[in-house]
N, C-alpha and C positions, 0 to 999 in steps of 0.2 A: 323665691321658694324653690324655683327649678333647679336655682346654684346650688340651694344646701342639701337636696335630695339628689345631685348627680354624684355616680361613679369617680372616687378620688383614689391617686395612686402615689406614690412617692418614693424615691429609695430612703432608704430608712437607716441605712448605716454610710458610716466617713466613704466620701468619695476618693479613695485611695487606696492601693496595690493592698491587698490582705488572706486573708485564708478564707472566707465568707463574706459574700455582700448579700444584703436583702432588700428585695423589692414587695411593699404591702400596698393592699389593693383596698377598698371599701364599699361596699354600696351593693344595692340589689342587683348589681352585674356585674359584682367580682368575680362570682363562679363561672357563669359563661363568660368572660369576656380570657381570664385564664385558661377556658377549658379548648377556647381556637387555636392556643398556642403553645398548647402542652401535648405529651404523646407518652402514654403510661411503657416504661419498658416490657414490665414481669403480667399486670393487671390485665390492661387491655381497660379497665376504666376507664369512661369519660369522668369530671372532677364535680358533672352533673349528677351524677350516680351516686357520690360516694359518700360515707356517712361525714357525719361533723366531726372535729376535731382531729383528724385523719391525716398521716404523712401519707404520701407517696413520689415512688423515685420516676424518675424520665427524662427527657428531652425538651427544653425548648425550640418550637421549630419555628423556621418562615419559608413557607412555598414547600420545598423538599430538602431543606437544607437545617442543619442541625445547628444552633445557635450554642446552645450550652446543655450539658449535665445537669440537671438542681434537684434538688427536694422540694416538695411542693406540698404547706402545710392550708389545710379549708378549715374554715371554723364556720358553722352557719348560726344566725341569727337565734333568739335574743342573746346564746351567751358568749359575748365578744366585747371586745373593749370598747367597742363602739356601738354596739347594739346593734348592728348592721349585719352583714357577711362580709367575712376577712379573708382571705389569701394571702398568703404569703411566699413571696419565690424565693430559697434559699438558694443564691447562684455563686459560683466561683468568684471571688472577690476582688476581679480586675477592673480597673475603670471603663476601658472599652466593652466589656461585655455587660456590664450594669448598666452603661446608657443603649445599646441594644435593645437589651431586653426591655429595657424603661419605653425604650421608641416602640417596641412592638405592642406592651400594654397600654400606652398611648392610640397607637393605630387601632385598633381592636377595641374602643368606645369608652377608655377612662378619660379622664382629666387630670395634669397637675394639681396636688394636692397644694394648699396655701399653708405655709408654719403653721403649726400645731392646729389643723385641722382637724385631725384625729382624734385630738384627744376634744377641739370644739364640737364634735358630735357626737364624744361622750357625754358631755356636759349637756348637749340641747336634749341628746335622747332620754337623759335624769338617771345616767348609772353613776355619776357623779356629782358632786355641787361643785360650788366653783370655788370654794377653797380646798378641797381635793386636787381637782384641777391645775391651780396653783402650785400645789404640794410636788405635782407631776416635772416640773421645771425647777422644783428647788433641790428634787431626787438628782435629777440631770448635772446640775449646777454644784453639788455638795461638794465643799473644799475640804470636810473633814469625817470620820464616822460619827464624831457627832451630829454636826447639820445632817449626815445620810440617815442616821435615826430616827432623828426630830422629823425628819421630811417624811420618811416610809411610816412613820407616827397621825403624822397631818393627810396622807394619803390615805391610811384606814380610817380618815371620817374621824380622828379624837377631835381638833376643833369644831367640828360638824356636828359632833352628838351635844358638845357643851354651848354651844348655842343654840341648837334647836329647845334643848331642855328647856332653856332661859326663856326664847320665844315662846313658847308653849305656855312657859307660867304668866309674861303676858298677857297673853292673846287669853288665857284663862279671866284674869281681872276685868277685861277686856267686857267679855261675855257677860260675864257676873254685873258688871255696873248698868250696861246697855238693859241688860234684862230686868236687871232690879227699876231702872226706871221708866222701862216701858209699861210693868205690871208691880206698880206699888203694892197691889192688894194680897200679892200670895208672896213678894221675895224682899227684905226690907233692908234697909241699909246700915240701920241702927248701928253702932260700933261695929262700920264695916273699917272706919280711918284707922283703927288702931290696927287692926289686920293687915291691912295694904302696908302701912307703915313698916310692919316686920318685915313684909315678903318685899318692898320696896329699896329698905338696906339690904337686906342678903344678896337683891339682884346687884344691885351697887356694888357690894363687897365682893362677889363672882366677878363683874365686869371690870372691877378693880386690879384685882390679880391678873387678870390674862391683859388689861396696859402694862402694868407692872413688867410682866414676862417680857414686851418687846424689846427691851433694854440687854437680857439674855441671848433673847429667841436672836437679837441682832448678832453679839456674839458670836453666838452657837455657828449661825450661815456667812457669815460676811467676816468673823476673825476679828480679834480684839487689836483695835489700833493703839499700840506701842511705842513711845519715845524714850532713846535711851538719852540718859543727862551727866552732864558732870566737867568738872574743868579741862584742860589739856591735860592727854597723858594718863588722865586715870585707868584710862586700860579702857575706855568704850567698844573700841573696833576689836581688839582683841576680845572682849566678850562677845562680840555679835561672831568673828571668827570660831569661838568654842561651841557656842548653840548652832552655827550652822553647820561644824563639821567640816569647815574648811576655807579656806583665805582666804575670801570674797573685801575684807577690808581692807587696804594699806596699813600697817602695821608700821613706827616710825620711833626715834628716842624724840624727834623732833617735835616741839608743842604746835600742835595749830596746823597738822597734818590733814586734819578732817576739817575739808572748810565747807561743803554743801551735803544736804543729808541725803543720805544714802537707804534706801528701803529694799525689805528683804522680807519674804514669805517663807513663818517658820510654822512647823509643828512640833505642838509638846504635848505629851498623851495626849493626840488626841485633837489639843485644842489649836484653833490658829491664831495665830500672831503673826500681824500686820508690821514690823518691827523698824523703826527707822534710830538710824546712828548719824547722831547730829554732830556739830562744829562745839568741841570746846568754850564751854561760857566763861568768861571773862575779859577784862577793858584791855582792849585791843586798838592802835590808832592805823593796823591794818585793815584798808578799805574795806577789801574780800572777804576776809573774817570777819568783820565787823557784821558785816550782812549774813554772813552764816550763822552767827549766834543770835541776831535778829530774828535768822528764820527757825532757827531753835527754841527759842522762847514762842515765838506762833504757834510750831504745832505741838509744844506740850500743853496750850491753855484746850487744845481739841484732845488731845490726845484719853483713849479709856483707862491707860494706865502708862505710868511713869518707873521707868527704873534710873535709878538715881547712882551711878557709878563715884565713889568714892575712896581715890590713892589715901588708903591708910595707913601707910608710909610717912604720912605727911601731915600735917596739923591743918584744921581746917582755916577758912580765912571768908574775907568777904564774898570773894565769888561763890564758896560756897553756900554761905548766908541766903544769897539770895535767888540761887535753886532751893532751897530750901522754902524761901517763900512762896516761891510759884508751885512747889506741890501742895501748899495748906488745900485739906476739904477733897483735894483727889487721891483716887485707888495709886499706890505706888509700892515701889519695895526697891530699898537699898542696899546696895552690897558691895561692905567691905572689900575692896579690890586688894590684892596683893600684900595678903591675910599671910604670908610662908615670910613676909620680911616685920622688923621690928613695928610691933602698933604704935602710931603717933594721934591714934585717932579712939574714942571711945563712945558706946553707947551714950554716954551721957552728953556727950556735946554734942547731939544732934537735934533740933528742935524739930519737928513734927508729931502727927498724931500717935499716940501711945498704941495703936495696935498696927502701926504700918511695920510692918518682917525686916530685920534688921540681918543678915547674913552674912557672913566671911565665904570669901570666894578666894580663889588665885585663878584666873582668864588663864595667865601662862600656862599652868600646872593644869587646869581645869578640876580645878577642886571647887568642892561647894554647888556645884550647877544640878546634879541631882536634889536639892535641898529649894535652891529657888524655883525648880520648874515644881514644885510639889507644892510651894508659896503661890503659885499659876491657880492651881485647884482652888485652895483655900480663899483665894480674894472673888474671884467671881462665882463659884459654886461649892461655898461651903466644903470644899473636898468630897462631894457626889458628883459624877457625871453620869445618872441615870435618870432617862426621859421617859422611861415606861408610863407613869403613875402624872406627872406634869404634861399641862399643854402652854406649848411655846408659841408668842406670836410672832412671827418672822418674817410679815409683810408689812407694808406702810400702809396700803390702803386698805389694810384689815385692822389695823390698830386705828386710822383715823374713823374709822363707821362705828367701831368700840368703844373711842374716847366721845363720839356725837352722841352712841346711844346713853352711853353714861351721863351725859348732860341733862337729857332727859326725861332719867330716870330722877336725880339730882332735882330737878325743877317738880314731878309729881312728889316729892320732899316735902318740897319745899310750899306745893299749894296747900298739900295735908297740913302743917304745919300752920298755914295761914287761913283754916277751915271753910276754903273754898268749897264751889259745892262740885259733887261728885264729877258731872260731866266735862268737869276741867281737867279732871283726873287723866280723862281717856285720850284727850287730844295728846297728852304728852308719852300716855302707853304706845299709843299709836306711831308715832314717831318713833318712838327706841326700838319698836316691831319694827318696823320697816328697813332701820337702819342694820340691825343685825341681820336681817333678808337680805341687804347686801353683801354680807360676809360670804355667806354660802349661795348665793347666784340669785335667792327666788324673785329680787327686786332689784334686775341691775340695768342700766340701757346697753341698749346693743353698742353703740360707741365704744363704751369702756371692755364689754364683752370684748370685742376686735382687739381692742388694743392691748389687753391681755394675753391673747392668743399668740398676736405676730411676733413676741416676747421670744415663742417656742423655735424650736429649732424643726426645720426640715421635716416632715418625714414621723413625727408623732403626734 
């Protein structure tokens, strides 16, 4: 307890050459313990005096000797991110002078702070749950503006309020049954099954949707993993060349040019694409290739979506056939390659699902790419990328306490169904209570706590 209640300190920004470095302080002896080491230039304040939330300019000193210039911002307790009292030393952003200074807040009765300490004693102090929490590392981590939405979305508590609601309507039935049959005589249970039953699907259908979302929410943070497909030559590398904006692929007349796949992180409006350019499918009694198209075929049966490159120039043939087979039942989208020379190829002789986007492109020319990247919208988000009004799940071990609590829920179904009597009801309330209590921290072990934490980085 002594651990969690001592003075933590940390530098808080990249330990490298910059225009500001900052050092944050926490605990009931951040005020004194900054106020030994600071010397107000204009004030004349000690940082003991001064109201909350208050800059002031000065000196970091040691003995008689002037360490650095900074700004030095006080926040006092309850309202801080921590629920603590916060400092903060705004210092010149040199590496020697940040560890300094770190050394003098050190001496003077802090502690190194542990990864995401900071934000662990927001969570213990209850200004946050712990999928807030969470949220706080996926803000840090966002590869794109949309994960930075969806994430400063999950920080305001949107999945927090829609589980708690959930919980609440539980923990309601909860009551209601427990009471009904402690006191038969005044609260009765008579068509209480048909009741429970409604509000038992609705919870199901809530908890349904936000699994559903993690398939997005994954998406949305982590980027849509990409395999591009197609024989020699169809022009692959030369498209993954046009989306990226510049010849990161060997470009060749020669077939069989691309023999191991090649992965590249793209944005398009927005979204990310995990994007890999593989080896030319077809029979090959070249060793090296051989393996390359092997390992082609591997990751489009993982892949989230398939883009299917097709010389339509050219008449299609077996090796085509049977990329065509390996995208049945996946998201994909094909496109016509080198659409500016004579079609040999047509809509019609391509066997796949009737709504997978069929587009002309020229990679050379870069024609047609504002068309596929808008085909990007349409396959995974309906052509909306607005998260206001949606909550996305974007962690794994918040979708597995989602799909357990759905379980059940699913099994008090299933006892109503098989007119079990009431108090079977509750064992399995109780359990989908608890397990959502995990989502947002009210029921988690300290173990996993930890291990969530050291996730964070330095310093918040």
């Amino acid at each position: 307890m002594r651990f969690e209640t001592e003075t933590i300190a940390a530098i808080a920004t990249a330990m490298s050459n910059s225009g500001i470095g900052i050092i944050r302080i926490s605990g009931d002896e951040a005020i004194s313990i900054a106020d030994k080491m600071f010397k107000s230039i204009k004030e004349g304040k000690r940082l003991t005096d001064v109201k909350t939330h208050t800059v002031h300019f000065g000196h970091i000193i040691e003995g008689n000797n002037v360490v650095d210039e900074v700004l030095v911002t006080v926040m006092k307790a309850p309202n801080t991110y921590t629920r603590e009292d916060i400092v903060e030393i705004n210092c010149h952003g040199g590496v020697v002078v940040l560890k300094k200074v770190m050394e003098l807040v050190l001496k003077n009765g802090a502690r190194p702070a542990q990864a995401g300490e900071f934000t662990k004693r927001a969570f213990l102090n209850g200004r946050i749950d712990l999928s807030q929490a969470e949220a706080v590392i996926d803000v840090i981590n966002a590869k794109n503006e949309y994960a930075l939405s969806n994430s400063v979305s999950q920080l305001r508590g949107q999945i927090s309020s829609k589980i708690k609601d959930i919980r609440n309507n539980i923990l309601n039935q909860i009551a209601y049954i427990e009471a009904a049959l402690d006191d038969p005589e005044h609260m009765s249970l008579d068509g209480y099954d048909e009741k429970l039953m409604d509000i038992t699907k609705s919870i199901m259908s809530q908890l349904g949707k936000l699994i559903e979302s993690a398939d997005n929410g994954r998406v949305i943070s982590e980027g849509i993993n990409t395999v591009i497909l197609g024989k020699p030559n169809a022009g692959k590398s030369s498209f993954l060349n046009a989306v990226l904006g510049t010849e990161r692929a060997i470009v060749t007349d020669i077939e069989g040019t691309t023999r191991d796949a090649l992965e590249e992180h793209i944005s398009i409006h927005g979204i990310s694409l995990n994007i890999i350019d593989t080896a030319g499918i077809r029979d090959t009694e070249d060793i090296v290739e051989k393996i390359g198209v092997s390992k082609a075929k591997e990751l489009a049966s993982d892949a989230d979506l398939i883009i299917y490159i097709i010389d339509s120039s050219k008449p299609i043939d077996e090796n085509d056939r049977e990329i065509m087979e390996l995208m049945k039942g996946r998201k994909a989208i094909i496109l016509f390659n080198k659409s500016d020379l004579e079609a040999a190829v047509s809509k019609e002789d391509i066997d796949v699902s009737e709504n997978t986007p069929i587009i002309n492109i020229s990679a050379k020319h870069q024609l047609g790419i504002d068309e596929f990247e808008n085909a990007i919208k349409e396959l995974f988000f309906n052509g909306q990328l607005k998260f206001n009004d949606e909550v996305y799940i974007t962690n794994a071990r918040q979708k597995n306490d989602i799909r357990q609590a759905y379980e059940s829920m699913k099994q008090v179904k299933n006892s109503i169904e098989a007119e079990m009597p009431e108090d079977f009801f509750t064992i399995d309330l109780m359990n989908a209570y608890e397990l959502l209590g995990r989502v947002v921290g009210e029921s988690v072990e300290d173990d996993l706590a930890d291990k969530i934490f050291r996730e964070f980085c330095m310093g918040k």
